[in-house]
N, C-alpha and C positions, 0 to 999 in steps of 0.2 A: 504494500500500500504506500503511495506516495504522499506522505504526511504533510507536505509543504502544501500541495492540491486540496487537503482537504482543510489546513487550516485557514487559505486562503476562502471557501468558501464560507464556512462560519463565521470569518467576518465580514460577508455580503450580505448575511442574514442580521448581526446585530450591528455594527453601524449606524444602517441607516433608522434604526431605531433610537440609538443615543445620539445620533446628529437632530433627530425629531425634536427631541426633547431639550437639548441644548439650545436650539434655533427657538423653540418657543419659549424658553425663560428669559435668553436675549431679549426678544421682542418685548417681552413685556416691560423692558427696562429703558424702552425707544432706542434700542438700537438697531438702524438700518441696515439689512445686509449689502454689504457690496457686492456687484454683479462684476465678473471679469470673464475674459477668453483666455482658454489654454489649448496648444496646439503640440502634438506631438506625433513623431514619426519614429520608429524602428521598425525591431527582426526579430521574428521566432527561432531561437538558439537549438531550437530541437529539428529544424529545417537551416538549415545554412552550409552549405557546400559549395566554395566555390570549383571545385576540383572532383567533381563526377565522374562515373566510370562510364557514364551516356555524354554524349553530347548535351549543353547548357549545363546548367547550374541548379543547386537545390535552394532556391532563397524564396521566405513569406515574408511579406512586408505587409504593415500594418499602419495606419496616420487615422490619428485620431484628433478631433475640434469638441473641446466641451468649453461649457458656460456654466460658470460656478456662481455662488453666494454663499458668502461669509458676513458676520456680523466684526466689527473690530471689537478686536481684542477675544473671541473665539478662537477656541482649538478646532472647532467642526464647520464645515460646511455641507453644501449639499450642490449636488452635480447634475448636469444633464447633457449628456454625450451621443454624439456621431462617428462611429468607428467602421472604416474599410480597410480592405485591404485583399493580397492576393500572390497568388504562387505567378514567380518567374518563370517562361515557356522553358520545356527541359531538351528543347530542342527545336531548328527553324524549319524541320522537317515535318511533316503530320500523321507519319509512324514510327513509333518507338515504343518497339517488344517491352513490356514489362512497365511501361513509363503510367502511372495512374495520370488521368488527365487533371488541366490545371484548376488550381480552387481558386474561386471568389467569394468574398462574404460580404456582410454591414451587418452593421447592430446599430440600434438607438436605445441607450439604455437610461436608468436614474437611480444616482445614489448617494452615497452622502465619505466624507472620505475626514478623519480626525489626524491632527498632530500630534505627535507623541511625546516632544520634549525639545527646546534649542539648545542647541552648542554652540554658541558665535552666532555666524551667517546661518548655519546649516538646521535642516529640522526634520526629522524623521517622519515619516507617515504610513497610515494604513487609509487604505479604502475599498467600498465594494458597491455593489449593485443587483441590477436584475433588468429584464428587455426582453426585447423581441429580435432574430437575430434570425438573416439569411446569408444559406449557402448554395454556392453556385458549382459541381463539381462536371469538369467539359468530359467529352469525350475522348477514350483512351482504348489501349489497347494491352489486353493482357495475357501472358502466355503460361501456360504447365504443361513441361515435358515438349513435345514436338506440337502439342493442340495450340490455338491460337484462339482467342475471345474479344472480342470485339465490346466495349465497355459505353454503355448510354448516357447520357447526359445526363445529372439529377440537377433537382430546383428543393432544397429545403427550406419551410417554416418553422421555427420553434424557440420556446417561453427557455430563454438560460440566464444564467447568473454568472455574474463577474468580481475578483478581489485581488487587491496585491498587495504591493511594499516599495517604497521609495523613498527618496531623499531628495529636497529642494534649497536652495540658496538665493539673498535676492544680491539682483547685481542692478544698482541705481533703481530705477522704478517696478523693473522688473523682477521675476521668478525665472529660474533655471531651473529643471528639474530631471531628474535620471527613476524610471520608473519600471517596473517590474511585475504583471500581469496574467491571470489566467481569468480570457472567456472560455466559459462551458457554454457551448451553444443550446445544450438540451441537460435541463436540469436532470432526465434519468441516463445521460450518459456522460460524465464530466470529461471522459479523455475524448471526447468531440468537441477537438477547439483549437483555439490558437493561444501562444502562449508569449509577446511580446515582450521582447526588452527594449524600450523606449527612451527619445529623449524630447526633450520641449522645451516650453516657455510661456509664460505668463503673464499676462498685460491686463 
C-alpha cells in the first residue's frame, strides 16, 4: 500500500472542512478574503522518460490556473481550480506495437488548502479537494506474443478527489511555489490518475 497516496487523500477529505470553519470565524470578525490567481505547470515523475526504448519520449505534463481566497492573517484558504494536461506523442509514427495511446485529461475541482508553519520567507503547506475530472485515452495498438490488438479510443467521466504537499516563498508581491500532487480521477480507483510535481506562482 502506498501510504503517501493514501495520506494525501484524507487530507482532501478534512481540509476542506477546517478551511470551512476557519473562513467562517474570519468572516465574522470582517475580514475580507483576498481573491488571487495561481498558475502552475509540471510533470508526472512516475511518466518521465526522456530516453525510450520506442521512438519519442514518456513525459505527462500537467498546468494548472486556480483562484484562491484567503482572509489576512489566515493559515487556510479555499480554492477553485482548472487542471489539464496530457501524454507526449510516443512517436511521429501512428503504429507502435505495445505503445498505449496518448492520455488527455481536465479536472475542475474545489478545495481548501492550510499553512503549516513559517521559517523566514518559506511556508509549508497541505491541501486537497474533490471534482469532476475527464479522460481522454487515443487510440493504440497492443500486442501478446505474435497476436496484434488494435486499442479504441475511450472518453471518461468521473467524481475524484485530489491532495498534496508543498512549499511556497514570496519574492516582492509575489508567491513562488514548488508543489506536489495526486488526482484520483475516480474516487473507487485512486491509482487512476496523475500525479504532478509542479511549479508556479502567485499574484
Amino acid at each position: 500500500m502506498n501510504y503517501s497516496r493514501v495520506f494525501a487523500i484524507g487530507l482532501s477529505f478534512i481540509l476542506p472542512l477546517s478551511a470551512a470553519s476557519a473562513q467562517s470565524d474570519s468572516l465574522t470578525s470582517s475580514n475580507i478574503p483576498t481573491p488571487k490567481w495561481e498558475f502552475s505547470l509540471g510533470a508526472d515523475p512516475t511518466h518521465f522518460d526522456l530516453n525510450t526504448r520506442d521512438p519519442g519520449v514518456d513525459l505527462r505534463m500537467v498546468g494548472t490556473l486556480t483562484r484562491s481566497w484567503q482572509s489576512p492573517g489566515s493559515r487556510f484558504s479555499r480554492q477553485l481550480s482548472l487542471m489539464v494536461g496530457g501524454d507526449a506523442p510516443h512517436s511521429a509514427s501512428p503504429i507502435c506495437l505495445g505503445c498505449p495511446g496518448p492520455k488527455r485529461f481536465a479536472g475542475v475541482t474545489a478545495g481548501a488548502s492550510a499553512d503549516l508553519f513559517h521559517l523566514g520567507r518559506f511556508a509549508p503547506y497541505l491541501h486537497g479537494g474533490a471534482g469532476l475530472y475527464y479522460s481522454h485515452t487515443g487510440a493504440g495498438i497492443s500486442s501478446v506474443g505474435d497476436a496484434v490488438f488494435p486499442q479504441r479510443a475511450r472518453n471518461d467521466f468521473s467524481l475524484g478527489i485530489n491532495g498534496g504537499l508543498g512549499i511556497k516563498t514570496r519574492l516582492f508581491s509575489h508567491e513562488l511555489f514548488i508543489d506536489q500532487t495526486l488526482h484520483a480521477f475516480d474516487i473507487g480507483a485512486i491509482d487512476r490518475g496523475v500525479y504532478p510535481l509542479s511549479f508556479g506562482i502567485k499574484w
